[in-house]
N, C-alpha and C positions, 0 to 999 in steps of 0.2 A: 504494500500500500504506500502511495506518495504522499509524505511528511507533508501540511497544512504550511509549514514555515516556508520549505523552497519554494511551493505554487504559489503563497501571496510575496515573494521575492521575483519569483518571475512577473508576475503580473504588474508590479512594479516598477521591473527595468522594463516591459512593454509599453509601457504609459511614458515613460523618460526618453526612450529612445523618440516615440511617435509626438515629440514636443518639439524636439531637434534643439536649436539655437535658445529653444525658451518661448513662452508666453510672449514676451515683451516683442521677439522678433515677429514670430506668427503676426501678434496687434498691428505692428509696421508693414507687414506684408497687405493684412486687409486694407489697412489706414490706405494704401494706393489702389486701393478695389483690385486685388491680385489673389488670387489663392496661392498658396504654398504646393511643394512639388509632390508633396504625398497629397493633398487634398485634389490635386487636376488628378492625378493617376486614380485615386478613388473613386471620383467620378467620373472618369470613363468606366468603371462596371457597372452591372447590374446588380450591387449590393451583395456582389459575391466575392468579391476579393481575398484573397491570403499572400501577405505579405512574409515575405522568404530571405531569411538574413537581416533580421531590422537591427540586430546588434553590431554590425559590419560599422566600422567609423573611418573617414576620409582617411587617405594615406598623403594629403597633401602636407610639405612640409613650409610653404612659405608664409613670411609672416608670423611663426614662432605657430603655424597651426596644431602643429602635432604635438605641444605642449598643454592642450585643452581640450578637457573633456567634454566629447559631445557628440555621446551617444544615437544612431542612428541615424548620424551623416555619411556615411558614405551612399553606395547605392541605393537605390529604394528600387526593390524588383516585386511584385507582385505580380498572382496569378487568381485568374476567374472567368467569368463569364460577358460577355459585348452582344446582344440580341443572341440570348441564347447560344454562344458559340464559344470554346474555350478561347481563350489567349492569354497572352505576359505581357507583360510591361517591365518598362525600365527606364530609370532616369540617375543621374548622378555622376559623379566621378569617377571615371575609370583608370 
């Protein structure tokens, strides 16, 4: 049986990862009437989405990047449904 303590740890980092930069950046993104890169990918499905590696974090190093944490930036790859038909997606840095 899976320990209560890892699954609300995981659940967690799911939430942390899926915030990216933070509230404050998200706000700034709507503030210019923009969705964020996991919100447009989201809405291209049909509410079936599963997102695959969301703990995956940028590998860029400029700008002292790779000294901050922050969780759930690198790729964002999900898989689901587009009128009933599988597909993936993917956005981020490679």
């Amino acid at each position: 049986m899976w320990d209560s303590r890892y699954i609300n740890e995981l659940k967690k980092k799911r939430v942390k990862a899926s915030v990216g930069d933070g509230e404050d950046q998200i706000a700034k993104q709507h503030s210019r009437d923009k969705l964020t890169a996991r919100e447009c990918i989201e809405a291209l499905f049909d509410n079936s989405f599963v997102e695959v590696n969301n703990f995956v974090t940028s590998r860029v190093t400029d700008f002292d990047m790779d000294k901050k944490e922050r969780p759930g930036d690198g790729v964002i790859t999900e898989y689901g449904t587009i009128h009933n038909r599988i597909a993936f997606a993917s956005h981020g840095d490679l």
